[in-house]
N, C-alpha and C positions, 0 to 999 in steps of 0.2 A: 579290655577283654583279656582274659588268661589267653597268657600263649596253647598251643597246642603242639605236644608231646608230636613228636615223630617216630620214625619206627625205629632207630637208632637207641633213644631212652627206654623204647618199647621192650628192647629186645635183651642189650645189656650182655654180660658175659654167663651165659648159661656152663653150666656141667653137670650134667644127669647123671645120676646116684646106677641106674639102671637104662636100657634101652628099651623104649618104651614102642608099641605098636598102632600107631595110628594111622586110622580108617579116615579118607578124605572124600567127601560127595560131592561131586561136582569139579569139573575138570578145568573151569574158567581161571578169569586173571588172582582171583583171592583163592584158588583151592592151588593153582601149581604155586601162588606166590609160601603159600603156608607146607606145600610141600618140600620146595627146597630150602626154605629155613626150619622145619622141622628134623630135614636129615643132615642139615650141616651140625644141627646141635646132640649127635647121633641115635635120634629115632630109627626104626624100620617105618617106613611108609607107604602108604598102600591106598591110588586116586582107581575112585568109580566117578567115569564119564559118561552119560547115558550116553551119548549122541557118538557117531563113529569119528569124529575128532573134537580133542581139546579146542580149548578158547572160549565157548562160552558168545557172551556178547562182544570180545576180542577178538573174533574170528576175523579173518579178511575175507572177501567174495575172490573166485577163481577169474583170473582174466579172460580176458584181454583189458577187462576195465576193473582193476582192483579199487572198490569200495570197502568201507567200513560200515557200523549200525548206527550210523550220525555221528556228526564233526568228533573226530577224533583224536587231541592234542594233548602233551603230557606238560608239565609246567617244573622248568627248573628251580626254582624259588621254593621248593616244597623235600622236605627229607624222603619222600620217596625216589624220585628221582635217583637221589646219592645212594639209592640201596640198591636199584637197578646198575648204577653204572659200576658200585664198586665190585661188583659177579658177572661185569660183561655182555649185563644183559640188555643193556641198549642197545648195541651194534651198531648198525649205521644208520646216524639222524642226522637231520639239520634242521636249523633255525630261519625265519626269515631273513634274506640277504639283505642288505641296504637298497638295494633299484628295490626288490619285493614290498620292503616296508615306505617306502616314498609311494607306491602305489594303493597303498591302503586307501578307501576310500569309506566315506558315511553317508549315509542317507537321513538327511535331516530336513523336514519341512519340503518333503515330497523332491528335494532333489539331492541329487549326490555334489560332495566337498571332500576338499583333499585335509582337512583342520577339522579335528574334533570344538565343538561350539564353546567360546571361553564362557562359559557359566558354568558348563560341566569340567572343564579344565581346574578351574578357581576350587570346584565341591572337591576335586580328588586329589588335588595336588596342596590346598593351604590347607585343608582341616585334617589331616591325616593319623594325627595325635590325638583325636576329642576319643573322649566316651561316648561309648552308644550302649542302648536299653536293649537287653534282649526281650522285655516282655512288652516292648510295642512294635508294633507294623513298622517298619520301614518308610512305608505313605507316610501314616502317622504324624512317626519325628522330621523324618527331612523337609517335609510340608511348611513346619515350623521355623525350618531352620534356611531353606532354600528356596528359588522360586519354583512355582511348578514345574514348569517345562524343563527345567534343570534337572527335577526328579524325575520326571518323562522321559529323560534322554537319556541317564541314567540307567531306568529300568528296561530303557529298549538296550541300551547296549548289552546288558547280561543275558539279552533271550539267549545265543548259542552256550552259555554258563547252566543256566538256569532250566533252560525248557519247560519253562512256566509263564500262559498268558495272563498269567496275574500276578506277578510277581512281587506286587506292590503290598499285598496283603502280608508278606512274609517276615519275619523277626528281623528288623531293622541292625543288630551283629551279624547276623546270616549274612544280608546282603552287603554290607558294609564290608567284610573281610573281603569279598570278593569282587568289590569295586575295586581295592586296596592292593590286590596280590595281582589280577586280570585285567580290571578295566582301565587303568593308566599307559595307553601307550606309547611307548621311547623305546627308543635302540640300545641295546638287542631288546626284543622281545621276549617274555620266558616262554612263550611256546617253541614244542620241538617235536618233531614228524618224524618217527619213525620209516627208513627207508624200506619200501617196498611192504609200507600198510603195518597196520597192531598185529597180521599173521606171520610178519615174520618176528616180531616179538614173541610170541604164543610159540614157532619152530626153535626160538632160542632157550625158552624156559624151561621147554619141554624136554630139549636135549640136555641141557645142565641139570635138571630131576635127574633125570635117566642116567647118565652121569654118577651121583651121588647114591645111588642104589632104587629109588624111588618105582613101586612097581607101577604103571600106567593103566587100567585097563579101560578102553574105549569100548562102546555099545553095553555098558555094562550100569544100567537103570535100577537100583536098592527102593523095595518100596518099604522100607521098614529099616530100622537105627541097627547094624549090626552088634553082635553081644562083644564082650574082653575089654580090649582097651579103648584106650579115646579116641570121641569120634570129633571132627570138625564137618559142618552142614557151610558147603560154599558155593550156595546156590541163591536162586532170587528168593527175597520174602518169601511169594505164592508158595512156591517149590518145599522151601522150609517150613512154613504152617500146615500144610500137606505132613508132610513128614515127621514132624514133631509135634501133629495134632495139638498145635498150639494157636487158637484163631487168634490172639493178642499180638501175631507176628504180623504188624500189618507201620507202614509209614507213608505219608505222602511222597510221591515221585511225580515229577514234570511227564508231558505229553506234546512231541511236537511232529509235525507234517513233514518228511523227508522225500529229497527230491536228488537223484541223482541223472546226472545226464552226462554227453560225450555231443562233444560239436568239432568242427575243423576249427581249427586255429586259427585266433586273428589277434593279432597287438592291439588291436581296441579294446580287447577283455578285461576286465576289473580281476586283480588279487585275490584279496581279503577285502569281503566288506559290510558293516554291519550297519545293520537297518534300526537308527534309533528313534522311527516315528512307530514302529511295528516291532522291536521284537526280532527279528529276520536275521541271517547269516547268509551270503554266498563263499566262498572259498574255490580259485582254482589248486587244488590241489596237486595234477602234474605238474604246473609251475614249476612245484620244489623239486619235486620228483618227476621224472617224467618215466621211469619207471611204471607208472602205474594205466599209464594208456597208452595203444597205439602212437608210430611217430607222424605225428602233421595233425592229432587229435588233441583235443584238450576235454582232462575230465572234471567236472564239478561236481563238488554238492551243497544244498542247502538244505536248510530248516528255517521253519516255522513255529512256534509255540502257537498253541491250539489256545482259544479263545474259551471260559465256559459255555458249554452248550454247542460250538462252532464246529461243522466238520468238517473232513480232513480234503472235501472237496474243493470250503470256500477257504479252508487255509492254505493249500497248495495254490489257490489263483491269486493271493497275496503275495504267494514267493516266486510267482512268475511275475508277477510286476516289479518284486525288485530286481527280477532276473534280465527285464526287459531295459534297465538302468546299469545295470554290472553288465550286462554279459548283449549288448547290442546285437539283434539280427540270429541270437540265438536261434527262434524257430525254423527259420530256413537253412539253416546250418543243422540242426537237428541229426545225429546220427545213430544215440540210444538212449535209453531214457527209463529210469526204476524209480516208482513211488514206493510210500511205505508210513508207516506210523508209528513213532518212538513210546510207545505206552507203558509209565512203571519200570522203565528201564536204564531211566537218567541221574538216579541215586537221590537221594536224601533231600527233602527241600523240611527247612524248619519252620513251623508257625512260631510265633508269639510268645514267649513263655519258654520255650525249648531250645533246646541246642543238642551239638552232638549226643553228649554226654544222656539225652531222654531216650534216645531212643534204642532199638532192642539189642538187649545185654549180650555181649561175646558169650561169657561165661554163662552158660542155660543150666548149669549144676548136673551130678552124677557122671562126669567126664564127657558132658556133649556141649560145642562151642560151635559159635558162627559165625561168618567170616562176610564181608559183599560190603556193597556202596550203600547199603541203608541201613546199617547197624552201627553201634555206637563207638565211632570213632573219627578222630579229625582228619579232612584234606577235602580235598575239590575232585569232585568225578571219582576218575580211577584209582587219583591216593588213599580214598576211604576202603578200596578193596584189598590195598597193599596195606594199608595201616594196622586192619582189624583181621588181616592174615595174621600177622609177623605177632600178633598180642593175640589171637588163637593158637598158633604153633608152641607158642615161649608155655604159654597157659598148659596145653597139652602133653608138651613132653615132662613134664611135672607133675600130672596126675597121674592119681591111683586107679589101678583099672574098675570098670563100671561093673560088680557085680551084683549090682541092683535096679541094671539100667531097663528091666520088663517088669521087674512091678512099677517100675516110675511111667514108663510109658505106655502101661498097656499093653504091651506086645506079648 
């Protein structure tokens, strides 16, 4: 597989000829990420937020029980990372401890183990060098090359990756990078939790824009591309084919059943633990943090990947039966508890034939550029929003101004 370009190569040592004016739509993790590397490369900048605060799908919920919009983890092993931390924009994280990660557990074959199953040990750890096909399924090839249950176990462990209950269908490099980078677990772990939730990441980016000149405006909804300079669109697909009357703006995204709750504490509770007969994730999350709920409370959450056809009724009664394995006696401890449904919102899944690189182009031409987790650049989750920021912005402050950009769009 070609490596993939991080935002480092992406970005490279710019110097603008002139100071260019760019227009950002959408206040989320890819419009503030393209914000402050467009005014470190000296743009003026200028974010429309519809909604009265940034973040986006970053946002954190208000406590007393700070949640996120499904499992939310950043991965060191990836150059985004290195671009948050060399602007301070991590703050304060941490990693699973050593007692955290001896407590991991799996659910395999209807019960929980402390040992991921050595068949799936053997597939991620000795072939790690092979070629793989992007233009077959994943099923497909490892069918061939592994036992079933092997690729079974496998594709449950990526549900909280993936949020996809078919995952199996999917381009066999797709899922293979991210057995690769994710599903091998050892100490440390590359997962890293953001202290006190992705809104206080969103409070720091937002202050470092602001900072650097970057003007912010919140409740402020564009139904239409303003005219001058360059624009960047750092919204979801919908949002952007909306906007750019462009219906070809469309990619496949995961769908999964989210379950957040708050119980009294008990040292019987499970970790991290992922459900490889289903697909399934629980996580105690104040574990790490305890920041994020009441003291003497513990706050969870899970997901589920939704089944074709399956609703979000019977997929949440799935994630209570692995809740009923992790998280013992949960119901009668019960003390808050938020459904919800992750729809189109889990970034990029690739069929067959595809890879980053197919799907919709940064560069839309006439000085308009798009930025988010379903557009055509490499990383896992939220690196695709920082990726295809930091190669929107560089794109940006180097364009000519759009003054042709309403006969191209109609406006």
């Amino acid at each position: 597989m070609t490596p993939d370009p991080g935002p480092r190569a992406l970005e490279g040592e710019v110097s603008a000829i002139t100071m260019a004016n760019i227009t950002i739509i959408g206040g989320g993790l890819a419009g503030l990420t393209a914000a402050i590397s467009a005014a470190e490369q000296g743009a003026r900048v200028t974010v429309h937020e519809a909604h009265s605060h940034t973040g986006g799908r970053a946002r954190s919920a208000a406590g007393p029980y700070v949640t996120n919009d499904g499992p939310h983890t950043f991965f060191d092993n990836g150059d985004a990372w290195h671009w948050l931390l060399q602007r301070g924009l991590a703050g304060r994280y941490v990693r699973l401890s050593f007692h955290e990660w001896t407590r991991m557990r799996f659910r395999h074959q209807g019960r929980l183990r402390m040992t991921l199953p050595s068949g799936y040990m053997k597939m991620t750890w000795r072939h790690r060098g092979i070629e793989v096909p992007v233009d077959r399924s994943f099923q497909d090839w490892a069918s061939e090359r592994f036992a079933q249950q092997t690729v079974n176990e496998a594709l449950g462990f990526l549900g909280p990756i993936l949020f996809d209950g078919d995952p199996g269908r999917l381009s066999a490099a797709f899922v293979w990078e991210r057995l690769l980078r994710v599903g091998t677990p050892r100490f440390p772990l590359p997962s890293r939790y953001f202290i006190g939730g992705w809104g206080a990441l969103i409070e720091r980016m937002e202050r470092v824009a602001r900072a650097r000149g970057v003007v912010i405006e919140t409740g402020s909804r564009l139904s239409e591309l303003p005219a001058g300079g360059p624009v960047i669109v750092a919204t979801s697909l919908a949002s952007a084919r909306s906007l750019l009357s462009d219906p070809g703006l469309e990619w496949p995204s995961g769908t999964a059943a989210l379950l957040d709750m708050a119980v009294t504490h008990s040292k019987k509770d499970g970790n991290v633990s992922f459900d490889m007969d289903e697909g399934g994730f629980t996580s105690q999350y104040s574990d790490h943090d305890p920041s994020l709920a009441p003291k003497g409370q513990a706050l969870f959450q899970g997901q589920m990947p939704l089944r074709p056809g399956e609703s979000k009724a019977d997929a949440l009664a799935r994630l209570e039966k692995l809740f009923d394995l992790t998280t013992p006696g949960w119901r009668t401890r019960l003390l808050w508890r938020r459904e919800g449904v992750s729809r189109g919102r889990t970034g990029a899944l690739d069929l067959p034939g595809l890879s980053w690189r197919d799907r919709p182009a940064i560069d839309r031409g006439d000085g308009v550029y798009l930025a988010g987790d379903s557009v055509a650049a490499p990383g896992i989750l939220a690196e695709t929003s920082i990726n295809s920021a930091l190669r929107a912005a560089r794109l940006a402050v180097h364009a000519r101004p759009a003054a042709h950009r309403s006969a191209v769009f109609g406006r």
